[in-house]
mmCIF entry with sequence, helices, sheets and N, C-alpha, C, O atoms, coordinates in Angstrom:
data_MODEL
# 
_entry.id   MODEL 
# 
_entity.id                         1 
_entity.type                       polymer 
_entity.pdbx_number_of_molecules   1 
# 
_entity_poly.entity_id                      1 
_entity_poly.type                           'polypeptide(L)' 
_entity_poly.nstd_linkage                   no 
_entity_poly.nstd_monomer                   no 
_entity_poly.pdbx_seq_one_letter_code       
;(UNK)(UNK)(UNK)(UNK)(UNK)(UNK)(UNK)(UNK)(UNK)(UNK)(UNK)(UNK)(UNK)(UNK)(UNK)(UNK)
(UNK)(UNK)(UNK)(UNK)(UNK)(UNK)(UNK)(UNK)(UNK)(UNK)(UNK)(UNK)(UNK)(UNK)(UNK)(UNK)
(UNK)(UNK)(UNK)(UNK)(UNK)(UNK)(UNK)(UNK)(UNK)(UNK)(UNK)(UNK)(UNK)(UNK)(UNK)(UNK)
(UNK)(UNK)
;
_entity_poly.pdbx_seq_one_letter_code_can   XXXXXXXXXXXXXXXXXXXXXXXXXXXXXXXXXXXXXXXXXXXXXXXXXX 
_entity_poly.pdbx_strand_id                 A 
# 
loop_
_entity_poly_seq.entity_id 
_entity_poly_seq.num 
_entity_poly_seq.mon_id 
_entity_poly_seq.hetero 
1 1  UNK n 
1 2  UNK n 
1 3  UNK n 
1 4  UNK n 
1 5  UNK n 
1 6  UNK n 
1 7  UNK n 
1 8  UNK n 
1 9  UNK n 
1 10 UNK n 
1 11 UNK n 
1 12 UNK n 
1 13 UNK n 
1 14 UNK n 
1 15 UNK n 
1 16 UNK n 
1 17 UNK n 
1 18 UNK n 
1 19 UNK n 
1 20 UNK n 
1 21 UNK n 
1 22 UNK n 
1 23 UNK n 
1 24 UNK n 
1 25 UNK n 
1 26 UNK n 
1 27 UNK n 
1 28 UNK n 
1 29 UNK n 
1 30 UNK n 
1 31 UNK n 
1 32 UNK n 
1 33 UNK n 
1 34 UNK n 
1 35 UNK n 
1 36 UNK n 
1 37 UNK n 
1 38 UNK n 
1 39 UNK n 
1 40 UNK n 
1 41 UNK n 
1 42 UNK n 
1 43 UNK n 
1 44 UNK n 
1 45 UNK n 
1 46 UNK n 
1 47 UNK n 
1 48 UNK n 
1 49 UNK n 
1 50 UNK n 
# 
_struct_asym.id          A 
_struct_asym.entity_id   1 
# 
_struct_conf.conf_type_id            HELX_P 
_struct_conf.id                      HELX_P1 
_struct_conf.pdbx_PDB_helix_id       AA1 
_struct_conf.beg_label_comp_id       UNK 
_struct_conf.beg_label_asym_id       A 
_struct_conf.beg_label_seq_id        44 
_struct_conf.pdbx_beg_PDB_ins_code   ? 
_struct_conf.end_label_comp_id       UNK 
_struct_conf.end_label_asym_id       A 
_struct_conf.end_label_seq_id        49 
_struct_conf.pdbx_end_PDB_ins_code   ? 
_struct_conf.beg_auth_comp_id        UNK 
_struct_conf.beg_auth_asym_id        A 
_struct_conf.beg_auth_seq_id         44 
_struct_conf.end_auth_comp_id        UNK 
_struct_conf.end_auth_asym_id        A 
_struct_conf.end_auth_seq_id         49 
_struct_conf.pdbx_PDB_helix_class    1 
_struct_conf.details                 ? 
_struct_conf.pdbx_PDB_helix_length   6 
# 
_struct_conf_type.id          HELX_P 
_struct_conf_type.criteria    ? 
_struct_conf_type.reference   ? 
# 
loop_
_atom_site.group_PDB 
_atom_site.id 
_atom_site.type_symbol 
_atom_site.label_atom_id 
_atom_site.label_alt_id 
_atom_site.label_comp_id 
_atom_site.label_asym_id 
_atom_site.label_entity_id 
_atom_site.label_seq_id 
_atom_site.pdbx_PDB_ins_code 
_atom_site.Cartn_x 
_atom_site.Cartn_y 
_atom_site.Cartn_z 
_atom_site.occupancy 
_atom_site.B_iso_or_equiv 
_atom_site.pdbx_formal_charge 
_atom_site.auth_seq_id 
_atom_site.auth_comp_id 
_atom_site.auth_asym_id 
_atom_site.auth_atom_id 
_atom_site.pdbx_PDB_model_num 
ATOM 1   N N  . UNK A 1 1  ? -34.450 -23.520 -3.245  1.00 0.00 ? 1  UNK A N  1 
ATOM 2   C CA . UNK A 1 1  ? -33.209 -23.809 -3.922  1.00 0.00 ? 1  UNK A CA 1 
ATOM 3   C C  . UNK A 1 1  ? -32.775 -25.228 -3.583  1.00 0.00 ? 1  UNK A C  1 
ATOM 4   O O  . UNK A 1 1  ? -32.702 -25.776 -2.484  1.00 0.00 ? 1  UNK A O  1 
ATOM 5   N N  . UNK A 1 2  ? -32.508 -25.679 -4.792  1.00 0.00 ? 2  UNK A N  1 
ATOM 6   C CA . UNK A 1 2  ? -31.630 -27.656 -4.229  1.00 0.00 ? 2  UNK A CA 1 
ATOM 7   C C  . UNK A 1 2  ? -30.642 -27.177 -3.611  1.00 0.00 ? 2  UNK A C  1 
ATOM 8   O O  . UNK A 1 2  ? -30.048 -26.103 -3.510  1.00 0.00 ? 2  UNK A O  1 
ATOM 9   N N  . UNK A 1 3  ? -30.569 -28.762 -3.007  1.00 0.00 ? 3  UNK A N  1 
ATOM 10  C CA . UNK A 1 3  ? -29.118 -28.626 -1.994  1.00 0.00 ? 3  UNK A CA 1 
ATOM 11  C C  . UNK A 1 3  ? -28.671 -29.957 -1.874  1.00 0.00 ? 3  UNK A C  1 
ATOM 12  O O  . UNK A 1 3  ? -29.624 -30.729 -1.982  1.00 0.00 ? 3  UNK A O  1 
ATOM 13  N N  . UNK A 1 4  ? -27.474 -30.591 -1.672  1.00 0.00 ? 4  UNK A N  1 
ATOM 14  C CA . UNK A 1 4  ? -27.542 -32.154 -1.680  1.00 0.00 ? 4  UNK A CA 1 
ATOM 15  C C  . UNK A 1 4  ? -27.714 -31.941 -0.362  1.00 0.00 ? 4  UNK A C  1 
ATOM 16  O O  . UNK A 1 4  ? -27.673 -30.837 0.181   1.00 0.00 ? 4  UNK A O  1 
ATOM 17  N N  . UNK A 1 5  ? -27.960 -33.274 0.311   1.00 0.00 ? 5  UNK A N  1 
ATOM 18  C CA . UNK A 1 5  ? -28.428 -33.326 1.373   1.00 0.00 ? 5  UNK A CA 1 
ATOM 19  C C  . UNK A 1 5  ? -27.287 -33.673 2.439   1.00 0.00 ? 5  UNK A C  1 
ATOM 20  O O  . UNK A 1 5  ? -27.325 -33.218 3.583   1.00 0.00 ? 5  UNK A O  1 
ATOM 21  N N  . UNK A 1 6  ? -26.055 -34.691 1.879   1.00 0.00 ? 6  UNK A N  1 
ATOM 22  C CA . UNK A 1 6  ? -24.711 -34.802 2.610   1.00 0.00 ? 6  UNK A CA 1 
ATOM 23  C C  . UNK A 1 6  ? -23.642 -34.333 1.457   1.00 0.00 ? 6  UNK A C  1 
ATOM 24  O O  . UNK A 1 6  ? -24.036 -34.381 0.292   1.00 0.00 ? 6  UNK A O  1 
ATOM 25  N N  . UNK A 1 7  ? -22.367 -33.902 1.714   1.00 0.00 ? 7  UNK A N  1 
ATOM 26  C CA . UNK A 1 7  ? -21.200 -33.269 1.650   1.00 0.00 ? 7  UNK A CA 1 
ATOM 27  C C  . UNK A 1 7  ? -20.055 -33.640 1.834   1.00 0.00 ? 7  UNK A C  1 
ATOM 28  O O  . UNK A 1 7  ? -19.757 -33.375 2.999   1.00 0.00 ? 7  UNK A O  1 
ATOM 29  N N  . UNK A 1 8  ? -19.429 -34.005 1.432   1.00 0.00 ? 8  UNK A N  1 
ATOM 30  C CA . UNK A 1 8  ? -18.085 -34.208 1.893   1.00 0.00 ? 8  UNK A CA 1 
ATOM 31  C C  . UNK A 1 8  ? -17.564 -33.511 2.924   1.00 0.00 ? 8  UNK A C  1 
ATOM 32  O O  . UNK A 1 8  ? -17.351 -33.826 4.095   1.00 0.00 ? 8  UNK A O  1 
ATOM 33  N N  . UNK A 1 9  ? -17.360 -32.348 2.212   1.00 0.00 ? 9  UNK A N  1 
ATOM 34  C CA . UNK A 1 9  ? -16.411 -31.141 3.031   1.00 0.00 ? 9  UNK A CA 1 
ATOM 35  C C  . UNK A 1 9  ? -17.359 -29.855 2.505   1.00 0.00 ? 9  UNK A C  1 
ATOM 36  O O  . UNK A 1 9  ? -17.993 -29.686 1.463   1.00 0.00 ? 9  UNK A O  1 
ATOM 37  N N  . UNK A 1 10 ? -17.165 -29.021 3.710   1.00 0.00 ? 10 UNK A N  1 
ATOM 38  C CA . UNK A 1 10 ? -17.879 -27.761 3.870   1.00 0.00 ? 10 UNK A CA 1 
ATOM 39  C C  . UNK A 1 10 ? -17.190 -27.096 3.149   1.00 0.00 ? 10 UNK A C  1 
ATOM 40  O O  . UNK A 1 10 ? -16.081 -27.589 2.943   1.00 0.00 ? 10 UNK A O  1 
ATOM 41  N N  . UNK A 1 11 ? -17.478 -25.774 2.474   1.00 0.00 ? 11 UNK A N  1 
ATOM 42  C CA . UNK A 1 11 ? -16.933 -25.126 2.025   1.00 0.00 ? 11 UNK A CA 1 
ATOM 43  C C  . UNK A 1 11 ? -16.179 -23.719 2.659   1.00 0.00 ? 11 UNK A C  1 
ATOM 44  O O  . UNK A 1 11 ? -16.928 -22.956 3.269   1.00 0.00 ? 11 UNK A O  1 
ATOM 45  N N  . UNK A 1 12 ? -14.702 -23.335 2.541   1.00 0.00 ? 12 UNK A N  1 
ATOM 46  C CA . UNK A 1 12 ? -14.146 -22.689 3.212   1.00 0.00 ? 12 UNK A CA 1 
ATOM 47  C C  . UNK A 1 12 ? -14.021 -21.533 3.292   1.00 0.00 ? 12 UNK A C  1 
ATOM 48  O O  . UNK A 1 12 ? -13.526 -20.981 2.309   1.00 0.00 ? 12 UNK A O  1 
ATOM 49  N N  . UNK A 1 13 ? -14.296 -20.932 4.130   1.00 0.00 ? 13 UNK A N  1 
ATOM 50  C CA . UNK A 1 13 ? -14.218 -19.641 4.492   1.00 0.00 ? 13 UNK A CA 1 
ATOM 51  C C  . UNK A 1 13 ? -12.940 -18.971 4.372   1.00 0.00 ? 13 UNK A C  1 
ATOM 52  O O  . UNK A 1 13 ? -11.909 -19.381 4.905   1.00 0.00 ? 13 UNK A O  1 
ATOM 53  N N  . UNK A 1 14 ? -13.064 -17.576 3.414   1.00 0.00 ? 14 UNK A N  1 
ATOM 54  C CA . UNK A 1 14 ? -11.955 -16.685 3.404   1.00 0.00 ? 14 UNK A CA 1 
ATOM 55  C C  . UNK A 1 14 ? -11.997 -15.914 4.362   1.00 0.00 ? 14 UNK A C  1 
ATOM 56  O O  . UNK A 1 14 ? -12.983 -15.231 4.638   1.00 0.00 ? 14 UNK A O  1 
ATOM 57  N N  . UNK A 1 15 ? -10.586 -15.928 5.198   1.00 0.00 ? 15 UNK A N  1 
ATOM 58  C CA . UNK A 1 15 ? -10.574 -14.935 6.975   1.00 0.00 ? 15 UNK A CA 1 
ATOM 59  C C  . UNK A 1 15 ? -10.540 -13.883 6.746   1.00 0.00 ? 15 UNK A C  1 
ATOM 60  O O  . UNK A 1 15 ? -10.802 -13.753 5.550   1.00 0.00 ? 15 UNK A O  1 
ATOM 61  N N  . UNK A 1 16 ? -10.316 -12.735 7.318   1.00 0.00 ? 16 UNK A N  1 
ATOM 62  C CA . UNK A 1 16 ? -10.310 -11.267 7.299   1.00 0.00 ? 16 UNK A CA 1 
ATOM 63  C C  . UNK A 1 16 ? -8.587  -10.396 7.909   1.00 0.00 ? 16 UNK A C  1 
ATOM 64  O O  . UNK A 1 16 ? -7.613  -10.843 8.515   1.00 0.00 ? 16 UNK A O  1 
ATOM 65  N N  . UNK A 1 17 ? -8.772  -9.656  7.611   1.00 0.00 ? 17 UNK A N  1 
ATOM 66  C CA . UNK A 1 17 ? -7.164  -9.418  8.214   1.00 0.00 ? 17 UNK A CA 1 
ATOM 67  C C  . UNK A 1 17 ? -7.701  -8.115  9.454   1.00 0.00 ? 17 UNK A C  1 
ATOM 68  O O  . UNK A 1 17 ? -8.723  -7.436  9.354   1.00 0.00 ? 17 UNK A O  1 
ATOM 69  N N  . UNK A 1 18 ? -6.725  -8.052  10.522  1.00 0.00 ? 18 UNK A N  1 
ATOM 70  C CA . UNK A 1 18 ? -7.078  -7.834  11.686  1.00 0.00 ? 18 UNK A CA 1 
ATOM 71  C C  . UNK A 1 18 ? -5.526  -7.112  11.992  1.00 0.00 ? 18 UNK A C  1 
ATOM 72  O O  . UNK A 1 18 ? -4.455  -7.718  12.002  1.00 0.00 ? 18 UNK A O  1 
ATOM 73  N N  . UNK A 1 19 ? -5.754  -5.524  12.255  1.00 0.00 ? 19 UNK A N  1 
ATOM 74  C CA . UNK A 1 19 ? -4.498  -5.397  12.917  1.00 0.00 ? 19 UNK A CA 1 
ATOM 75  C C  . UNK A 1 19 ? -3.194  -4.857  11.909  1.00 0.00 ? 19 UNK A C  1 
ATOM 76  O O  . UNK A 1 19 ? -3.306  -5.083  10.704  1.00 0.00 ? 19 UNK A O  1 
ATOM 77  N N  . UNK A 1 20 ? -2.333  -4.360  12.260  1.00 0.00 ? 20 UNK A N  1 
ATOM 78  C CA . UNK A 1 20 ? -1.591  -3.861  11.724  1.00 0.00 ? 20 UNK A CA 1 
ATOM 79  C C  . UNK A 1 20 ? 0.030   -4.856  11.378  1.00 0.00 ? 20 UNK A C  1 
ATOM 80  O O  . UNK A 1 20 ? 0.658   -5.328  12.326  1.00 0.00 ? 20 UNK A O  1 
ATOM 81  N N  . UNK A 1 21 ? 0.386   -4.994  10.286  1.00 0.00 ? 21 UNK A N  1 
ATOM 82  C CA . UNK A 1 21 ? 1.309   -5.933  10.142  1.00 0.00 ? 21 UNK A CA 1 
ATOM 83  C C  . UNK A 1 21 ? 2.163   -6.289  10.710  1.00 0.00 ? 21 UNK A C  1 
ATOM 84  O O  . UNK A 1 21 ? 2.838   -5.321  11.061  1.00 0.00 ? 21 UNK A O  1 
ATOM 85  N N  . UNK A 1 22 ? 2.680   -7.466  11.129  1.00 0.00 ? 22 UNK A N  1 
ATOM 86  C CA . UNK A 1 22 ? 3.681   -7.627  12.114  1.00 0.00 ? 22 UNK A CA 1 
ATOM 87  C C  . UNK A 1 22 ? 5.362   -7.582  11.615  1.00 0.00 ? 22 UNK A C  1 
ATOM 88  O O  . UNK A 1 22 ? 6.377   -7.166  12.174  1.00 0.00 ? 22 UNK A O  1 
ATOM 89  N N  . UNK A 1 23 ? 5.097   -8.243  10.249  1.00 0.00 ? 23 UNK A N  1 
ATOM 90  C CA . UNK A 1 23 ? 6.529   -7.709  9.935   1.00 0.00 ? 23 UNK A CA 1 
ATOM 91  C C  . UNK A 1 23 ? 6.340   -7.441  8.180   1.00 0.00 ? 23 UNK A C  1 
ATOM 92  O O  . UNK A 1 23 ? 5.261   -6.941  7.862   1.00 0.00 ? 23 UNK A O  1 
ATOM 93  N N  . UNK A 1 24 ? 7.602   -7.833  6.734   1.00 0.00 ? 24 UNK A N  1 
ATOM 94  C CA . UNK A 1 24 ? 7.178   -7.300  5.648   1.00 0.00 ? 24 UNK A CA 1 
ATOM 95  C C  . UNK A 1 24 ? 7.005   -5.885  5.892   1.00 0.00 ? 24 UNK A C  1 
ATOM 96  O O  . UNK A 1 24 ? 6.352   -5.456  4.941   1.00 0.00 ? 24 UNK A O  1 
ATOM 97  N N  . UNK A 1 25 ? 7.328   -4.744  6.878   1.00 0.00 ? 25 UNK A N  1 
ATOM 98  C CA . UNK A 1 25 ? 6.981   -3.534  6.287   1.00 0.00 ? 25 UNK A CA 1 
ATOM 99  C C  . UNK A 1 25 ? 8.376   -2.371  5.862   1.00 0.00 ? 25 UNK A C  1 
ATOM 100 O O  . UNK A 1 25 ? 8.197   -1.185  5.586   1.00 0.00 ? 25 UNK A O  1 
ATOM 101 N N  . UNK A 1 26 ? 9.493   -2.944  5.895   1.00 0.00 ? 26 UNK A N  1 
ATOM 102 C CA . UNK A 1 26 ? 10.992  -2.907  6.139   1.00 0.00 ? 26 UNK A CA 1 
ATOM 103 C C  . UNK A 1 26 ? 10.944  -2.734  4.216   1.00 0.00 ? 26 UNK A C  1 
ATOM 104 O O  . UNK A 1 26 ? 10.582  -3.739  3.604   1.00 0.00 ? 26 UNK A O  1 
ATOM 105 N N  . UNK A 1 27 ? 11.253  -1.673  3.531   1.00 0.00 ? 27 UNK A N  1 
ATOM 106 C CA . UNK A 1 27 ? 11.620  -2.031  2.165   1.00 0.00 ? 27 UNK A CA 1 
ATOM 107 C C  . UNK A 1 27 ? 13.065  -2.686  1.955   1.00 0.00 ? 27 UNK A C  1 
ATOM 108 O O  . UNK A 1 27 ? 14.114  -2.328  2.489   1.00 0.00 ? 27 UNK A O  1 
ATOM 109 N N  . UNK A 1 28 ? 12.902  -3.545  1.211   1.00 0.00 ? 28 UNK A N  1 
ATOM 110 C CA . UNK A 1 28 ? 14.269  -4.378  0.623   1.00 0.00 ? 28 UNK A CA 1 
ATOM 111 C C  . UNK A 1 28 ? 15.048  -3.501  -0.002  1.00 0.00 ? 28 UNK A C  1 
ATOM 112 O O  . UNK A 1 28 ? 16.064  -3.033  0.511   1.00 0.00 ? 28 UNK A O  1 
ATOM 113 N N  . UNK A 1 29 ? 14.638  -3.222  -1.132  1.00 0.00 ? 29 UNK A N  1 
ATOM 114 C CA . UNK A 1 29 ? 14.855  -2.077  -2.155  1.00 0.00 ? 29 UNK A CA 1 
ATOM 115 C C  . UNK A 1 29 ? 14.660  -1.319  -2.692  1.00 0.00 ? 29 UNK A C  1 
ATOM 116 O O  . UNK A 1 29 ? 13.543  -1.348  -3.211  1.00 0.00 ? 29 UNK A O  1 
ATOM 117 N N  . UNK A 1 30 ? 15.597  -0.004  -3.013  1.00 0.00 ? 30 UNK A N  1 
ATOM 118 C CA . UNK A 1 30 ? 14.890  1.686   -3.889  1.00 0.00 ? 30 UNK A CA 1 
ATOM 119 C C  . UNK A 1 30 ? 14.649  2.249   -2.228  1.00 0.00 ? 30 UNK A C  1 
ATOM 120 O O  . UNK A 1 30 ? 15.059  1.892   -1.124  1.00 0.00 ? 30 UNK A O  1 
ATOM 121 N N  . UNK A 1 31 ? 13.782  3.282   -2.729  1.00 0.00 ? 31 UNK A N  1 
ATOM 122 C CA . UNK A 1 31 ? 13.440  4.122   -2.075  1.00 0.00 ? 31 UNK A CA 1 
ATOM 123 C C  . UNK A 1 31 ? 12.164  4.430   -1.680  1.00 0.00 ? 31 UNK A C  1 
ATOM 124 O O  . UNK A 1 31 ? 11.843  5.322   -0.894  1.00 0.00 ? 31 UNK A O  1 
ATOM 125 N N  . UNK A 1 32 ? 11.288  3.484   -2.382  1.00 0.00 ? 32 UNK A N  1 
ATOM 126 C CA . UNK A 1 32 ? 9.667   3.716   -2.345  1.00 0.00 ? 32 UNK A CA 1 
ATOM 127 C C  . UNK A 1 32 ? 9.108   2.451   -2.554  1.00 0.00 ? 32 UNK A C  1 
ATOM 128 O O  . UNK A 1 32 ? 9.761   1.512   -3.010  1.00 0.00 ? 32 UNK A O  1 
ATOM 129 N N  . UNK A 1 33 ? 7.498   2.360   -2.129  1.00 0.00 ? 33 UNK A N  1 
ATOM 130 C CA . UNK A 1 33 ? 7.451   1.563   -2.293  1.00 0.00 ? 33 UNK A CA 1 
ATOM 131 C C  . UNK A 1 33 ? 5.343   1.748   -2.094  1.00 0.00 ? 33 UNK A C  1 
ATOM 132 O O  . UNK A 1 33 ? 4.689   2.791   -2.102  1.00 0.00 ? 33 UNK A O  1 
ATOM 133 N N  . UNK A 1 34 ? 4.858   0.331   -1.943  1.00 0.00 ? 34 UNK A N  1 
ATOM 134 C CA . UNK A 1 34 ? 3.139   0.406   -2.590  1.00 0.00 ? 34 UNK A CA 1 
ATOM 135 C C  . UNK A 1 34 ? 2.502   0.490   -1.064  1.00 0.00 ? 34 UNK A C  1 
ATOM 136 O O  . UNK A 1 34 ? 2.677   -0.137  -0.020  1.00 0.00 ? 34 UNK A O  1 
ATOM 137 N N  . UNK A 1 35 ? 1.894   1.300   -1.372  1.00 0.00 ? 35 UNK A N  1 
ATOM 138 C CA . UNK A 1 35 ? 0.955   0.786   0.403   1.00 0.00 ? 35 UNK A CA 1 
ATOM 139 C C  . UNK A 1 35 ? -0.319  0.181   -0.486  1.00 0.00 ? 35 UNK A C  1 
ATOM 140 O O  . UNK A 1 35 ? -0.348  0.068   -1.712  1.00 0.00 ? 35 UNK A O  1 
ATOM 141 N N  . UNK A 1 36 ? -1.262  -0.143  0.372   1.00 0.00 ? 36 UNK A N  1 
ATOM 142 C CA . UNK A 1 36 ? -2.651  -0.771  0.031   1.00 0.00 ? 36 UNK A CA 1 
ATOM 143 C C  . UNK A 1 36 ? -3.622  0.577   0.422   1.00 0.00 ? 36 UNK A C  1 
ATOM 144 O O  . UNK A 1 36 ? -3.128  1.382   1.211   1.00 0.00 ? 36 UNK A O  1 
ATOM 145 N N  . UNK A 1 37 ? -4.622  0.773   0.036   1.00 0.00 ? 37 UNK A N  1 
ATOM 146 C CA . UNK A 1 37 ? -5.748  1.634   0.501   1.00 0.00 ? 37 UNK A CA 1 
ATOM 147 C C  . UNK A 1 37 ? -6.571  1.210   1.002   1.00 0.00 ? 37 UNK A C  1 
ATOM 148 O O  . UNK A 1 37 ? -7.433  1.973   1.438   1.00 0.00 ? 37 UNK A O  1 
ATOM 149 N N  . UNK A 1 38 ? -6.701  -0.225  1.180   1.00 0.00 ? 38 UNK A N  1 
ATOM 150 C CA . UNK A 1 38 ? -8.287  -1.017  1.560   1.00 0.00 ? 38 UNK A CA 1 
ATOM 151 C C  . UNK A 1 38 ? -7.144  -2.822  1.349   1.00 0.00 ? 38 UNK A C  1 
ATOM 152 O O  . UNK A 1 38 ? -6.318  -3.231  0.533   1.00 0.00 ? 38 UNK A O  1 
ATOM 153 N N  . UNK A 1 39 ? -7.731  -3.316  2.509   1.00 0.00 ? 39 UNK A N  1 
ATOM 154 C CA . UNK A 1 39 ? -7.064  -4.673  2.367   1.00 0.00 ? 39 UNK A CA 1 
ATOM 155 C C  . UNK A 1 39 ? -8.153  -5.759  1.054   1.00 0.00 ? 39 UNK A C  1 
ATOM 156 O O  . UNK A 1 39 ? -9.298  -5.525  0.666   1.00 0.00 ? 39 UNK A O  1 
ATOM 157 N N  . UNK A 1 40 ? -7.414  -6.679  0.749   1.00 0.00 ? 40 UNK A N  1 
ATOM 158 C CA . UNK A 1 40 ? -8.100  -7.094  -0.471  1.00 0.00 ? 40 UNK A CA 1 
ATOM 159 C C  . UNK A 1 40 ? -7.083  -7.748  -0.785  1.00 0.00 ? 40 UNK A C  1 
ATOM 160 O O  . UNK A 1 40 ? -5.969  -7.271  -0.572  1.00 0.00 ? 40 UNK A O  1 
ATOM 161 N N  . UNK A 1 41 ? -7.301  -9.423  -1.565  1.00 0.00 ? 41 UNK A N  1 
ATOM 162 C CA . UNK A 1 41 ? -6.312  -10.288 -1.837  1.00 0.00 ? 41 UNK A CA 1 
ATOM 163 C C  . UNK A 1 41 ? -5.394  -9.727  -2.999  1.00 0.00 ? 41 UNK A C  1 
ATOM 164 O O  . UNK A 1 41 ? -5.932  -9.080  -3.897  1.00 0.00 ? 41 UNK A O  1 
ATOM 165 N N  . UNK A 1 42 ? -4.158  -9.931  -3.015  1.00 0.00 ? 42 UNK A N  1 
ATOM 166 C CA . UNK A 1 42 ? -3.517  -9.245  -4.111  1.00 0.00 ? 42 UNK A CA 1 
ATOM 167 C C  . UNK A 1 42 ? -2.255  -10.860 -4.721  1.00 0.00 ? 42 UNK A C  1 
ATOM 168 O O  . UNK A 1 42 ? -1.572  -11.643 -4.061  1.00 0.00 ? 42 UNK A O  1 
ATOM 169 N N  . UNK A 1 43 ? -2.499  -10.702 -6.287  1.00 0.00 ? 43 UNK A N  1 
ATOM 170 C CA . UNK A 1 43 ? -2.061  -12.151 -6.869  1.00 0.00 ? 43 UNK A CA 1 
ATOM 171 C C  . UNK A 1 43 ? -0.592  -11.225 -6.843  1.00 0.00 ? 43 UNK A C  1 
ATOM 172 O O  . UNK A 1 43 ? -0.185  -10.088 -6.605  1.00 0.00 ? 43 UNK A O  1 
ATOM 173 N N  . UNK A 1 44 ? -0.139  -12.530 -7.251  1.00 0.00 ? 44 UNK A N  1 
ATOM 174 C CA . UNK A 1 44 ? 1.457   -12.299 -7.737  1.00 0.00 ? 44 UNK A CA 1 
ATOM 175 C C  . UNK A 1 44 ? 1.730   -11.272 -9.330  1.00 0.00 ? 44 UNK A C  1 
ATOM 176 O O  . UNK A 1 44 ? 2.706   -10.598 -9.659  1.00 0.00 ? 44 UNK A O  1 
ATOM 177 N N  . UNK A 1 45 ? 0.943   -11.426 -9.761  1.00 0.00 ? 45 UNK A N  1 
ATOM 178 C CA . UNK A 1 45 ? 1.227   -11.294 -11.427 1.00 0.00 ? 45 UNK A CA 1 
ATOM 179 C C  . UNK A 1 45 ? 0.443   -9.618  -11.024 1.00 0.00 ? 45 UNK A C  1 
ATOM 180 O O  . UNK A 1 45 ? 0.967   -8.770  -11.746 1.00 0.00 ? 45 UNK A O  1 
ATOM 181 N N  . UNK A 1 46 ? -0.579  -9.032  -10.132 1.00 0.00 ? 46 UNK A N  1 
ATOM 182 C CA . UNK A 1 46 ? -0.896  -7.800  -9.631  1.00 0.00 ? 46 UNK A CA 1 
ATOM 183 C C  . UNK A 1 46 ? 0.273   -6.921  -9.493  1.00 0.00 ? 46 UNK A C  1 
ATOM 184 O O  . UNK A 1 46 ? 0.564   -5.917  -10.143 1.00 0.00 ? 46 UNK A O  1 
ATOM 185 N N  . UNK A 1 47 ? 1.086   -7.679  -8.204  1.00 0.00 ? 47 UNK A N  1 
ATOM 186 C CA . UNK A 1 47 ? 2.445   -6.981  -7.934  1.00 0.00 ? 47 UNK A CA 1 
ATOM 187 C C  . UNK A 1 47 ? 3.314   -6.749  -8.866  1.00 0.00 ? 47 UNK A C  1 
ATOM 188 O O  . UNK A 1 47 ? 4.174   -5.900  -8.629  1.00 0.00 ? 47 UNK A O  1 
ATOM 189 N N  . UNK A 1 48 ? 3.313   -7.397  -10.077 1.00 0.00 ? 48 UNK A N  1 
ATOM 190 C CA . UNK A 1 48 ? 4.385   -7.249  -10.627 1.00 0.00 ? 48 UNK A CA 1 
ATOM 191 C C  . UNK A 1 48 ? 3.953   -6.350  -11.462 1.00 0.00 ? 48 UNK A C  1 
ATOM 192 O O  . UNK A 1 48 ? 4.846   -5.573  -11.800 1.00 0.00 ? 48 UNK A O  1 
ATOM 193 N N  . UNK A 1 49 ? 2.646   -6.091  -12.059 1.00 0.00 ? 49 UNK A N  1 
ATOM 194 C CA . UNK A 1 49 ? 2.214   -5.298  -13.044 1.00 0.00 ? 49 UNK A CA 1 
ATOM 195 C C  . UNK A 1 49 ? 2.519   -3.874  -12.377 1.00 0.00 ? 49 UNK A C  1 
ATOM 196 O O  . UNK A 1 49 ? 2.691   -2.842  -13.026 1.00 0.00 ? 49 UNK A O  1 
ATOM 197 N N  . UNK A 1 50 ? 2.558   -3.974  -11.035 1.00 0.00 ? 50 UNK A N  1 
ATOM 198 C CA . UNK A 1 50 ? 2.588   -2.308  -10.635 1.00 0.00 ? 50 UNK A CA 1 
ATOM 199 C C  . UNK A 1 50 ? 3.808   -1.937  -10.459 1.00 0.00 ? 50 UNK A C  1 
ATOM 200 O O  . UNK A 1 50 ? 4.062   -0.770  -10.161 1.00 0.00 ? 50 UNK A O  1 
# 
């Protein structure tokens, strides 16, 4: 496979999540609210659809 041989900048690594949340778990409002089943990036326009 090609490859250039120099780079500018490396390409960045997406981190992992670790641990149980430290805060955000307090509902603002209503009475209910979304948990996650599996961590996984979630967009803005996701949240709102649900």
């Amino acid at each position: 496979m090609l490859q250039p041989s120099r780079t500018k900048w490396r390409k960045q690594r997406k981190g992992t999540y670790r641990g149980d949340a430290k805060r955000g778990t307090t509902l603002a409002f209503g009475e209910y609210g979304l948990q996650a089943v599996e961590a996984a990036w979630v967009t803005n326009r996701q949240i709102e659809a649900a």
